[in-house]
Structures are given as structure tokens and as C-alpha cells.
C-alpha positions as CSV (number, residue, x, y, z in Angstrom):
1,X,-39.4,-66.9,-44.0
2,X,-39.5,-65.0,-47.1
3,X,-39.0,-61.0,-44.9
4,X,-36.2,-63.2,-43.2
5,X,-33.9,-64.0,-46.2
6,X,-34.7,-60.3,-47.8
7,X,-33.6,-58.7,-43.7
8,X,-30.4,-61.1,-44.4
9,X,-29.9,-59.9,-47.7
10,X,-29.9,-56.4,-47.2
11,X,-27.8,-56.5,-43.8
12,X,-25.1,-58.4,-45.9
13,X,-24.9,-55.5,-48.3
14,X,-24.9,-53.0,-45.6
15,X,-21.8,-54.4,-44.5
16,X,-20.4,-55.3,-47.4
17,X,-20.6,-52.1,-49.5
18,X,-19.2,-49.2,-47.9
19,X,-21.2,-46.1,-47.2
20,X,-20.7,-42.7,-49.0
21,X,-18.8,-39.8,-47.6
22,X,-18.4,-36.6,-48.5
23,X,-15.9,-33.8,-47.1
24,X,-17.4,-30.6,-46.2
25,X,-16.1,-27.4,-45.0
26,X,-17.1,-24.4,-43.2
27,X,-15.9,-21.4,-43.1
28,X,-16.7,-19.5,-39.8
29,X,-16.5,-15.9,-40.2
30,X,-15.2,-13.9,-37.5
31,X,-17.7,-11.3,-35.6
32,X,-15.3,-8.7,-35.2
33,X,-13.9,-7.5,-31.5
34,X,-16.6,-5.8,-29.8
35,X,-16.1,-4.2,-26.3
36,X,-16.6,-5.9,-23.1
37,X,-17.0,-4.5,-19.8
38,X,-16.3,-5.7,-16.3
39,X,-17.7,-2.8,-14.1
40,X,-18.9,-2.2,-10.5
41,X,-19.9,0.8,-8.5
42,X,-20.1,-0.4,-4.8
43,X,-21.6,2.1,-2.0
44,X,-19.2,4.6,-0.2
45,X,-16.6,3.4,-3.6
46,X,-15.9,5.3,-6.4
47,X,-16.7,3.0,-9.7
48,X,-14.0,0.4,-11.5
49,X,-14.7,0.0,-15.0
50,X,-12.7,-2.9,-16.9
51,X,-12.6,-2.2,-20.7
52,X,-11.5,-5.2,-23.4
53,X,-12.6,-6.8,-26.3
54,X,-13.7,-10.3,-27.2
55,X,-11.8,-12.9,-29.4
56,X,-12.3,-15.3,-31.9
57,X,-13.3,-18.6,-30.6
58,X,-10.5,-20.3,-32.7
59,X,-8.0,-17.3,-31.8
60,X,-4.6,-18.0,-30.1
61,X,-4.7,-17.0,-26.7
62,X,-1.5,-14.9,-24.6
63,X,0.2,-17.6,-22.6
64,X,1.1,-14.8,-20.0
65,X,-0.5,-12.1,-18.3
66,X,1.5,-9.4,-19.8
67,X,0.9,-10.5,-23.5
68,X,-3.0,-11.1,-22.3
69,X,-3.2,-7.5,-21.4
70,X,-1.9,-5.7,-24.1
71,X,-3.9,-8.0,-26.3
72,X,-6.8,-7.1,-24.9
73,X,-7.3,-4.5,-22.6
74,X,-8.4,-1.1,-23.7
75,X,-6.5,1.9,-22.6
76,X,-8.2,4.6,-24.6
77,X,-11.5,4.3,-23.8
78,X,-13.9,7.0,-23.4
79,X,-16.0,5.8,-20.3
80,X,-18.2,8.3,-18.6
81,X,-20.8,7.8,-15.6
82,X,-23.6,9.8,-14.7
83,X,-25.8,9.3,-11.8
84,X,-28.6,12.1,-13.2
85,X,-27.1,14.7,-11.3
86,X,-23.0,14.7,-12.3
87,X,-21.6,13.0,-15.1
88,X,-17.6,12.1,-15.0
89,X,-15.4,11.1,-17.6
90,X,-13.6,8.4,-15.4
91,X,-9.4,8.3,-16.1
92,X,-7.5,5.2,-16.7
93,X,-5.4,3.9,-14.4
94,X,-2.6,1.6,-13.3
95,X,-2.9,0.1,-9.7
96,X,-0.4,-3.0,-9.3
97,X,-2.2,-3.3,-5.5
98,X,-5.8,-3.9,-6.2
99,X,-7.5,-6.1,-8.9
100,X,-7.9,-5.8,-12.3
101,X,-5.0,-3.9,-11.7
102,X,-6.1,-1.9,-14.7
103,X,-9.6,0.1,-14.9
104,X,-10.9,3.2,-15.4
105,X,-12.2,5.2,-12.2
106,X,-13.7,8.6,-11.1
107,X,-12.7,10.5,-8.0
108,X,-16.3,12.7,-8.5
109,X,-18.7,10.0,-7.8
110,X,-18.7,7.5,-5.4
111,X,-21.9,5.2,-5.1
112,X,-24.9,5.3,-3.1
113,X,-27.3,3.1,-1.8
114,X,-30.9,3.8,-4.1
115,X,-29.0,5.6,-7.0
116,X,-29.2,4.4,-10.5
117,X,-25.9,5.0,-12.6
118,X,-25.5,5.1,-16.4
119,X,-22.4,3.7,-17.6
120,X,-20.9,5.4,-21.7
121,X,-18.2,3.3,-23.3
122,X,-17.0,4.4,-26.0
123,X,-14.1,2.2,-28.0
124,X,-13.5,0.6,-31.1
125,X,-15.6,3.0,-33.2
126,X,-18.5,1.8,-31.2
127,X,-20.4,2.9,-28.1
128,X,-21.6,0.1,-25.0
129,X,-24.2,1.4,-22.5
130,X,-25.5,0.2,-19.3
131,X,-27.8,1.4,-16.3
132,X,-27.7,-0.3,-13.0
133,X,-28.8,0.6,-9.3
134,X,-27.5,0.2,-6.1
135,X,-29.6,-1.8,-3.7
136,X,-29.9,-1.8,0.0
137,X,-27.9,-3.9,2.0
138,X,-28.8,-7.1,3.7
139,X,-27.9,-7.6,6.9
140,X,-26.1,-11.2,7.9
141,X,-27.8,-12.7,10.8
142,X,-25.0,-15.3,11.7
143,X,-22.3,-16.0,11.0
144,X,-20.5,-19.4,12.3
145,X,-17.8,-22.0,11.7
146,X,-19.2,-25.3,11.1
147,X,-18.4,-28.7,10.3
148,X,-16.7,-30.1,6.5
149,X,-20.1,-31.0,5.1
150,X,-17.9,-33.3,2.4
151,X,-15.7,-34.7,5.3
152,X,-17.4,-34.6,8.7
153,X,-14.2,-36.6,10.0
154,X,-11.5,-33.9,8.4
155,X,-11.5,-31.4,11.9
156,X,-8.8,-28.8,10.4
157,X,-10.8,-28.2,7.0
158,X,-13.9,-25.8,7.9
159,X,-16.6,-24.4,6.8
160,X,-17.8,-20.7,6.8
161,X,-21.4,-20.6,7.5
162,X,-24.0,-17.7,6.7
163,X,-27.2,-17.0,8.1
164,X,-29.5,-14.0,6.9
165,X,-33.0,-13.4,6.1
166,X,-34.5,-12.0,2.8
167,X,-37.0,-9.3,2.6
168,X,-40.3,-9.4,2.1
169,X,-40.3,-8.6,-1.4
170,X,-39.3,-10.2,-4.6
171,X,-36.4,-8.9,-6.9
172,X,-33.6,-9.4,-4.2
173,X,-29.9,-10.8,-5.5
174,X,-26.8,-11.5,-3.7
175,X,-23.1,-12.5,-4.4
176,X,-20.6,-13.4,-1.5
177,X,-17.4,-12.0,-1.3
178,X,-14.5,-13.4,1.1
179,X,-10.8,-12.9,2.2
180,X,-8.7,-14.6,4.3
181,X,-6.1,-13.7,6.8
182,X,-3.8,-11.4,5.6
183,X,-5.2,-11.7,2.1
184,X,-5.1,-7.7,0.5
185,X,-8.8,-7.9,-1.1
186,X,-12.1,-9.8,-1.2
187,X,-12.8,-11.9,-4.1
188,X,-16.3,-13.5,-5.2
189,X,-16.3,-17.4,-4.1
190,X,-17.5,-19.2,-6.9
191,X,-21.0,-21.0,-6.8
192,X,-22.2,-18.0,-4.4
193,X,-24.6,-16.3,-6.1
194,X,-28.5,-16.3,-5.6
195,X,-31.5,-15.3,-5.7
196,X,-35.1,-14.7,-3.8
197,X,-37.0,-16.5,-6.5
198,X,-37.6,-19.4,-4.6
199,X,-36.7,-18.4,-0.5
200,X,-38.6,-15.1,-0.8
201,X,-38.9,-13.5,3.2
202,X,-37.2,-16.5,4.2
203,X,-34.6,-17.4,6.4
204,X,-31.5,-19.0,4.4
205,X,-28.6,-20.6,5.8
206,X,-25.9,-22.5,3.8
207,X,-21.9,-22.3,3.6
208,X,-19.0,-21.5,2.0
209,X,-15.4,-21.9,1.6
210,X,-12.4,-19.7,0.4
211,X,-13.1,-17.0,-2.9
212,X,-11.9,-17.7,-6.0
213,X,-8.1,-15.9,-6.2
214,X,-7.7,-14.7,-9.8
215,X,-4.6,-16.6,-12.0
216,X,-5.0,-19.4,-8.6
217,X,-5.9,-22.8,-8.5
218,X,-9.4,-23.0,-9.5
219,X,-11.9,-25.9,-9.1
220,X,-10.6,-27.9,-6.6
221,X,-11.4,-28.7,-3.0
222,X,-7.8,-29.2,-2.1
223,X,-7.7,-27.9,2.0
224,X,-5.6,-24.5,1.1
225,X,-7.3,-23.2,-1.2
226,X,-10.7,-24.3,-0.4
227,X,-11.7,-25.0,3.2
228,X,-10.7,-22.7,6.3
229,X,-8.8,-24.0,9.2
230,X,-9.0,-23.2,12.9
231,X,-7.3,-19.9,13.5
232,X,-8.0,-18.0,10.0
233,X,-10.0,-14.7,10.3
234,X,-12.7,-14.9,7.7
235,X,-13.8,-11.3,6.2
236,X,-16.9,-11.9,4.5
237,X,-18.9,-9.1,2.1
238,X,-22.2,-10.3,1.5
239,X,-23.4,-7.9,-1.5
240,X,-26.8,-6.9,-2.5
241,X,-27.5,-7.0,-6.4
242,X,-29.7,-6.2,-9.2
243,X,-31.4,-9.2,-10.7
244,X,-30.4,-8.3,-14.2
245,X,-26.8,-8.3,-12.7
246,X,-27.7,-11.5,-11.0
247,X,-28.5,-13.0,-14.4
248,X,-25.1,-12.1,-15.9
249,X,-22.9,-13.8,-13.4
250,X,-25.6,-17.1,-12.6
251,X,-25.3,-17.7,-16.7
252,X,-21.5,-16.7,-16.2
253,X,-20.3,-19.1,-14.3
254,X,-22.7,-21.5,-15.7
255,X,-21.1,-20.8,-18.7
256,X,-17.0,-21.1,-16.9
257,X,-18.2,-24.9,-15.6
258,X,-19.1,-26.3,-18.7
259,X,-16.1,-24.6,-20.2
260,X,-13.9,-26.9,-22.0
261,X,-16.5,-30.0,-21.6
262,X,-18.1,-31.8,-24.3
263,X,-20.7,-33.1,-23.0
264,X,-22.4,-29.7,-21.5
265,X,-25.0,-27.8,-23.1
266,X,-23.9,-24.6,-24.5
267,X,-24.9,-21.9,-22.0
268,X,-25.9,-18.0,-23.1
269,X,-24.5,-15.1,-21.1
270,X,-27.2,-12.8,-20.1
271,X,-25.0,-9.5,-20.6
272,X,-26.5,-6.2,-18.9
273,X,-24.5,-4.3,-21.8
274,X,-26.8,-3.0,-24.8
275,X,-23.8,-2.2,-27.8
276,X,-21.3,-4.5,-26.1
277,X,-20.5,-7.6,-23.5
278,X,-20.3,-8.1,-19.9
279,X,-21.6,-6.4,-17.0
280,X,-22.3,-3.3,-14.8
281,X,-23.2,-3.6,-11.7
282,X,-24.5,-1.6,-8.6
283,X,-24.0,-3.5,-5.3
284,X,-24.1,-2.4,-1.5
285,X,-23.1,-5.2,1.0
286,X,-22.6,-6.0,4.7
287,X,-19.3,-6.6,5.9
288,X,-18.6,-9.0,8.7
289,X,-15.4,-11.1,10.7
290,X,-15.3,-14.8,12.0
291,X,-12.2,-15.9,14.1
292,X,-12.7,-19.8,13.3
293,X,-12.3,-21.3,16.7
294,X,-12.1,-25.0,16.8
């Protein structure tokens, strides 16, 4: 009885008397711009190297693209590539018909499948370098129309799916590509990136649905944007990657889903960049075409 009344006693005053507060404050220091890259050297293509730089978490951020660009993009960037044999100094340009619209590109060197390329950026006082390879190409076994796995009912939203077998030894990578119809250029589809750490030699089959467009809608499974219908020609480019570039874009978009949500766990990038961000990548891919027939 006598623990009973002291356990009453001390709740009362626990909600009688309020508890102390004190105000703190942080300042967060800024880290300074450092450069990022967005670079790729595709077999039988001559490499496209994005230059930028970061901002600060609590920065403003452009509300258009035009304000976006000249905020961040770097025009004046010394970026050379050498594949052991010829080293380029690539030249900036403008190209309002292919994606990033902006880069920096060679018209020496053009890639090749089992070459190893060393990317030189040099901006910002600083200098970013990378090395990357270009693997062989894996060939697609199938590839089919199938059923709405999320909708088995819905008959005019498809599914694109992919059949192909991974070699017999471990350190393979891939990202999917797609376009549709008309569309001028493939785009990565979201979600479709992977690695033989766990189907090594195996046969794989899944699906897929429509690429990510850049500045589209994003994240949604709304019919146009996501699924295909009966009719569309499907252009697929199923890409063969380095695992250390496989790393960047798995913790990437790991990193773009939780974006924005509170309740995610903070996910590190695994940048290929030593002296900078982002990623350079060697990739050599089959191509293939599906008429989607009902």
C-alpha cells in the first residue's frame, strides 16, 4: 500500500508541474558545391558527360527548367576521356533533340565492348575522376506481351515481358531501357535495375511497363504513362553494366523513393566518382521490338 500512495504521488506531480524546455539551435554549415557527373559511354556511341554541382539541402530550388539549368549546369568544364590508347578533350554542346540536352561529347572515341575508359573533370577549382568498362552484351531470350499482373481483368493495359539468361559468372549488372511508339529516345524504367547476386546462370523472367520520361508524370500506374496497350511498338535496350555502376543507380533510386518521406530511412548514394558525385558508366546492350498484339 505504502509503493502505491508514493506511485500516486509522484504521477500527480508529473502532471502537475510542467517539464523543462530549452531552445536549441543548430547551425548547419554548408559543404560547398562540389561537381557532379551524369556520364555514359555506350558501345558503337561516342560518350555524354553531364557536368553540375550539388546544393544545399535547405537551398531554394529553380521552379523552371531554364532557371535549373543555368543554376546548375556547368559549361566550362574541362572533361577529358582516355581509353589508354587516345585521350579527347570532349566539347560542350547544345542538342535541344536528345536528352540532357546539354553534355559534353567527343567525336574521337566512340565505345567498345571490353574497354575500360577514364573519365577527367575538371571544374570548380577541383578535379572528379572515374574509370568504368564496357561489358558484353546480354542477349534477350523473349520477349512477349503479357497479362496486367495488378489488374488481370484491365485487357487494354499490358505488360512488356522479358526473358533472358545470365552467364555463368558472377559480377553481371543490368538496366532496362524502353521507348514507345513514336517516342524520339529510350529512357531507363524505374525499378529496372539488377543484379546476378542472387539468379547467377539462371534463367530470369519478369516485366515491365513504360520508362520513366524526364519533367513527366512520375510514380504512378495511371494506363498512359505506365502500362502498354494493344497496338504500341515496344523498343526495349536491355544494357549490360558494371556492378560498381549498378550500385550507384540501386542506392539511387532507393534514395528518389524515400525522397520527401518521413518515415524512410536515410539511404547513401554509392557514387563511382572519386573528387566528386554521380556516376560514369560503361554499358553495351541488346536492342529488341514487340508489336503488342492483343
Amino acid at each position: 500500500m505504502r509503493i502505491l500512495k508514493i506511485f500516486i504521488w509522484l504521477f500527480a506531480a508529473w502532471m502537475v508541474f510542467p517539464s523543462c524546455e530549452r531552445e536549441i539551435e543548430i547551425e548547419l554549415e554548408g559543404s560547398g558545391a562540389s561537381i557532379v557527373v551524369e556520364g555514359i559511354i555506350e558501345a558503337g556511341s561516342a560518350p555524354r558527360v553531364l557536368v553540375s554541382k550539388n546544393r544545399g539541402f535547405f537551398a531554394d530550388f529553380p521552379a523552371d527548367v531554364i532557371s535549373l539549368l543555368d543554376t546548375f549546369l556547368i559549361r566550362d568544364a574541362v572533361v577529358i576521356v582516355s581509353d589508354g590508347s587516345i585521350s579527347d578533350t570532349l566539347d560542350f554542346i547544345i542538342n535541344p533533340f536528345e536528352y540532357p540536352f546539354a553534355y559534353y561529347t567527343s567525336s574521337n572515341i566512340t565505345g567498345e565492348v571490353g574497354k575500360s575508359y577514364t573519365l577527367t573533370v575538371k571544374a570548380l577549382g577541383q578535379t572528379a575522376t572515374s574509370v568504368t568498362m564496357i561489358p558484353p552484351p546480354v542477349p534477350v531470350d523473349s520477349l512477349y506481351f503479357g497479362i496486367n499482373v495488378f489488374d488481370a481483368d484491365a485487357d487494354s493495359e499490358r505488360l512488356a515481358y522479358i526473358q533472358y539468361t545470365d552467364p555463368d559468372t558472377f559480377g553481371n549488372a543490368y538496366r532496362l531501357y524502353s521507348k514507345r511508339n513514336s517516342e524520339p529516345q529510350h529512357f531507363p524504367v524505374r525499378g529496372q535495375i539488377a543484379s546476378d547476386e542472387f539468379i547467377n546462370g539462371r534463367m530470369v523472367t519478369f516485366f515491365t511497363g513504360q520508362s520513366t520520361k524526364p519533367f513527366g508524370v512520375q510514380d504512378t500506374f495511371v494506363g498512359e504513362n505506365f502500362f502498354y496497350r494493344p497496338g504500341d511498338t515496344i523498343f526495349i535496350k536491355f544494357c549490360s553494366i558494371g556492378m560498381r555502376e549498378f550500385d550507384f543507380y540501386n542506392t539511387f533510386e532507393a534514395a528518389q523513393g524515400g525522397n520527401g518521406n518521413p518515415f524512410s530511412a536515410p539511404s547513401l548514394i554509392k557514387s563511382n566518382i572519386v573528387g566528386g558525385l554521380g556516376v560514369w558508366c560503361g554499358q553495351s546492350y541488346f536492342a529488341d521490338t514487340l508489336i503488342a498484339i492483343n
